[in-house]
C-alpha positions in Angstrom: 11.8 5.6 -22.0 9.7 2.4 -22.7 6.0 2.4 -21.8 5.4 1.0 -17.8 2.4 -0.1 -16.5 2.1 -1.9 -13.4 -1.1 -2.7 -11.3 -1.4 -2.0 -7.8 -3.6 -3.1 -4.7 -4.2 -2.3 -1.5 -6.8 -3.2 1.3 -5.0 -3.4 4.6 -7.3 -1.0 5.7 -11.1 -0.8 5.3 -10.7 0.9 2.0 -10.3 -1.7 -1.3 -7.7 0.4 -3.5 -6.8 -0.4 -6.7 -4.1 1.2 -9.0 -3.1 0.9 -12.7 0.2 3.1 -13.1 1.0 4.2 -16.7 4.2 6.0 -17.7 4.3 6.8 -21.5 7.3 8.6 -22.3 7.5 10.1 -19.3 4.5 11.2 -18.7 3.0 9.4 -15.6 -0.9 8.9 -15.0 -2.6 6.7 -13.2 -6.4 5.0 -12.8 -7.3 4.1 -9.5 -10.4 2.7 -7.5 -10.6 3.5 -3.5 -13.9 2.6 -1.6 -14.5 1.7 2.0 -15.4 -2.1 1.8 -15.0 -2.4 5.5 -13.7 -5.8 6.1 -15.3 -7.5 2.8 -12.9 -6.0 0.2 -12.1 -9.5 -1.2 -15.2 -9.4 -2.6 -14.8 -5.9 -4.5 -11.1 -6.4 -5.4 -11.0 -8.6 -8.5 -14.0 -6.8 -10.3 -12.3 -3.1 -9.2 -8.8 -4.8 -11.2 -10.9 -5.7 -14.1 -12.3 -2.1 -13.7 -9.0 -0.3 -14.5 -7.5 -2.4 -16.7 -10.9 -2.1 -19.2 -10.5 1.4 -18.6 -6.8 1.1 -19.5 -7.6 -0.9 -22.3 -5.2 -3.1 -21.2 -4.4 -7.1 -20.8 -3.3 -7.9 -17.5 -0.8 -10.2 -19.1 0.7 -6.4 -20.8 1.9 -5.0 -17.0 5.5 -4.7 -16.1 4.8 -6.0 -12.6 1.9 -6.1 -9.8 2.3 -4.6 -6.7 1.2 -4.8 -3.4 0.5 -3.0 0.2 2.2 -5.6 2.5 1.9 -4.2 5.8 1.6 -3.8 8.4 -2.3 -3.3 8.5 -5.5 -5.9 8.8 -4.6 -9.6 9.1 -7.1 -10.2 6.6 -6.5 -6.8 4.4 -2.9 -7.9 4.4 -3.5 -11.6 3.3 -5.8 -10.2 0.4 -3.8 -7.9 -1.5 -1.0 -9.9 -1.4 -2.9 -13.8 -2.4 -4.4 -11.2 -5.7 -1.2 -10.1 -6.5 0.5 -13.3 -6.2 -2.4 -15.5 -8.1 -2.3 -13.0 -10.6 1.3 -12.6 -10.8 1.6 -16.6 -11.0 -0.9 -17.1 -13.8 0.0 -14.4 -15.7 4.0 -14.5 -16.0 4.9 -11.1 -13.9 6.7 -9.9 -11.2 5.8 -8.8 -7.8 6.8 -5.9 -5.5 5.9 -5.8 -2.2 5.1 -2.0 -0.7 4.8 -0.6 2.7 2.0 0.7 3.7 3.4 3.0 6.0 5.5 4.3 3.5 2.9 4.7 1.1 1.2 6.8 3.8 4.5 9.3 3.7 4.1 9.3 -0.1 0.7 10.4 -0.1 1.6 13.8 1.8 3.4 14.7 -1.6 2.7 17.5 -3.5 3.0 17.1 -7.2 6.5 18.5 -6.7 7.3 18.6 -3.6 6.7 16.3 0.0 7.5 17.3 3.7 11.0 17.2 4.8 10.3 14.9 7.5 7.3 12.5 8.2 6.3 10.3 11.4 3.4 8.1 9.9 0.9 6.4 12.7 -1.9 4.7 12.1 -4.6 3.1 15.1 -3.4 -0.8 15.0 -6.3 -1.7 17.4 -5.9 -3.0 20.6 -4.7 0.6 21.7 -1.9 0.5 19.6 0.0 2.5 16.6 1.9 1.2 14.0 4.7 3.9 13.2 7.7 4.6 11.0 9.6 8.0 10.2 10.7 9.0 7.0 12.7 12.0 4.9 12.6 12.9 1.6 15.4 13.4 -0.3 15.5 15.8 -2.6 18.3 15.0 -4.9 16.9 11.6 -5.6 13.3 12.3 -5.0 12.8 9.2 -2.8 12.2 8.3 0.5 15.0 7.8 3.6 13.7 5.3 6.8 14.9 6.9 9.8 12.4 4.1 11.7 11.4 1.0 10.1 7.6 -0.3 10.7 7.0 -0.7 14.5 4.1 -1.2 17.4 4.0 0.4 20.2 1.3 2.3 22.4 0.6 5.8 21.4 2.3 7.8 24.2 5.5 6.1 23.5 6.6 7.2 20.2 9.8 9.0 19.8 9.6 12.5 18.5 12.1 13.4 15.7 14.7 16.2 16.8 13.5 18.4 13.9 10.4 20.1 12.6 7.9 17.1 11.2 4.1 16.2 9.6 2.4 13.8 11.6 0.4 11.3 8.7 -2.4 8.6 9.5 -5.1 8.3 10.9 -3.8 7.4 14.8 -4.2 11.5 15.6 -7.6 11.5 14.8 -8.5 8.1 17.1 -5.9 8.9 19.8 -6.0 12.8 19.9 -4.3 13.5 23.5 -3.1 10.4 23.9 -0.7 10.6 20.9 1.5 13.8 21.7 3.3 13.9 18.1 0.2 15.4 17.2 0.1 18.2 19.8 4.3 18.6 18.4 3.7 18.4 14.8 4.2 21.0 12.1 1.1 19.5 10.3 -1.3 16.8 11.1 -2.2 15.0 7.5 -5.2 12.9 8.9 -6.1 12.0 5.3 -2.4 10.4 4.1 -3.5 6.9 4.7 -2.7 3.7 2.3 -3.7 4.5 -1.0 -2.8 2.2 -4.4 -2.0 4.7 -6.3 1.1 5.6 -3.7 1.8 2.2 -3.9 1.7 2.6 -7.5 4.2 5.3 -7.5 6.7 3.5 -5.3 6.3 0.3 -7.1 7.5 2.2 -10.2 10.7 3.6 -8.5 11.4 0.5 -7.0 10.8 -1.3 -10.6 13.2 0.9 -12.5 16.0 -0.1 -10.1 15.0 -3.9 -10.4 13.4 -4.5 -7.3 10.8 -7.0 -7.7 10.5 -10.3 -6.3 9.0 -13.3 -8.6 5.4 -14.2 -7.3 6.2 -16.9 -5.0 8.4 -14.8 -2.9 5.4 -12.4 -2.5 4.6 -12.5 1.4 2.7 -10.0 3.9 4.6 -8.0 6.5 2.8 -8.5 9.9 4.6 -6.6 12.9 1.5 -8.6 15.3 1.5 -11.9 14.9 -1.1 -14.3 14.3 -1.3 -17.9 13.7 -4.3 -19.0 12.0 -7.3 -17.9 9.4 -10.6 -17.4 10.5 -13.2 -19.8 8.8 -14.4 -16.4 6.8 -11.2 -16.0 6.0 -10.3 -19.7 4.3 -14.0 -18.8 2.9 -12.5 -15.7 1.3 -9.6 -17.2 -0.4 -11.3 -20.2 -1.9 -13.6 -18.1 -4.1 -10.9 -15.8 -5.4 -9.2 -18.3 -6.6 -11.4 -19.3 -9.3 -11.5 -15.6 -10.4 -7.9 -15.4 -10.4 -7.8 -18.3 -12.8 -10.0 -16.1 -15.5 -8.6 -12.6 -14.7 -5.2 -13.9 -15.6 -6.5 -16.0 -18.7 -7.2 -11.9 -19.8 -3.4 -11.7 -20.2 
């Protein structure tokens, strides 16, 4: 097996997360940096990239591909990741591959070997809503099923699955009664919330079977609409793209 590397980012939550994936004949590591940034992680991502890439001793220009949390999450979380990942992905030649962040919830329940059966993910979507999927892992390919896609709805109204189940996210912890999955579940995994280095991980399985997208086609995945940027948020964009410019230069 040929070296991979691909860089991954997430902030659709408060937490900036960054990824660098490495698989070297086989063996599979990766270097990561997750703080809460609150709502400014723009301003940590690019130096966090540069971060694990120097520690990686690697050229951004060397990755396979660069992936991304896409959603559903923050507006503004959502719009970050994936304006990095695509500037970066433009100016340096790659690849992109979009990620749910859901699902990336499910896959940080696994186990180095092993990963619940079934998982209903919910996380608070503000506005006293959850956004929810449900999952299974399958064994024999050691990947993930969608029973439920990515959807919005108020926490009382979620369907419970008809068989034993984890309940992942964070929307148990801000609901509590108001949520009865968590009073139903096997296990409550409060702590399985969007991390890059699950979006790592899936962005590797989904690279070896060719699923990437080339970086124009990168695009969040919003379940809420909304229409237009704030003024911080046009604010935001305009000084990453400078950065961008240089970080890709690096390649």
């Amino acid at each position: 097996m040929s070296a991979i590397s691909i860089l991954a980012l997430d902030t659709s939550t408060e937490f900036c997360s960054v990824a660098l994936y490495l698989n070297s004949l086989g063996t599979e590591r990766a270097i990561f940096r997750h703080r809460h940034t609150g709502a400014v992680s723009s301003t940590h991502i690019l130096p966090l990239i540069r971060e694990v890439l120097d520690e990686a001793g690697l050229a951004l220009g060397a990755c396979n591909a660069i992936a991304f949390g896409a959603g559903p999450g923050s507006f503004t979380g959502l719009r970050t990741a994936c304006g990095v990942a695509q500037g970066l992905a433009y100016g340096a030649g790659l690849p992109v591959i979009p990620v749910g962040t859901l699902l990336a919830c499910a896959e940080m329940t696994r186990a180095p070997d092993a990963a619940p059966d079934r998982v209903v993910v919910a996380l608070d979507a503000r506005m006293d809503e959850v956004y929810w999927a449900d999952y299974s892992w399958d064994k024999p390919s050691r990947s993930w099923v969608v029973n439920h896609d990515a959807a919005l709805d108020a926490p009382d109204a979620l369907p419970r699955p008809d068989e034993p189940f984890s309940l992942a996210g964070n929307a148990a912890a801000i609901f509590g009664d108001r949520l009865p999955l968590a009073g139903q579940a096997a296990a409550v995994l409060s702590d399985a919330l969007p991390h890059a280095s699950a979006v790592a991980a899936l962005a590797a399985r989904d690279y070896a079977l060719g699923r990437t997208l080339p970086a124009h086609e990168a695009a969040p995945f919003y379940i809420r609409n909304k229409v237009a940027q704030t003024v911080a948020e046009r604010q935001a964009a305009a000084g990453n793209r400078a950065t961008l410019a240089h970080l890709a230069e690096g390649r």
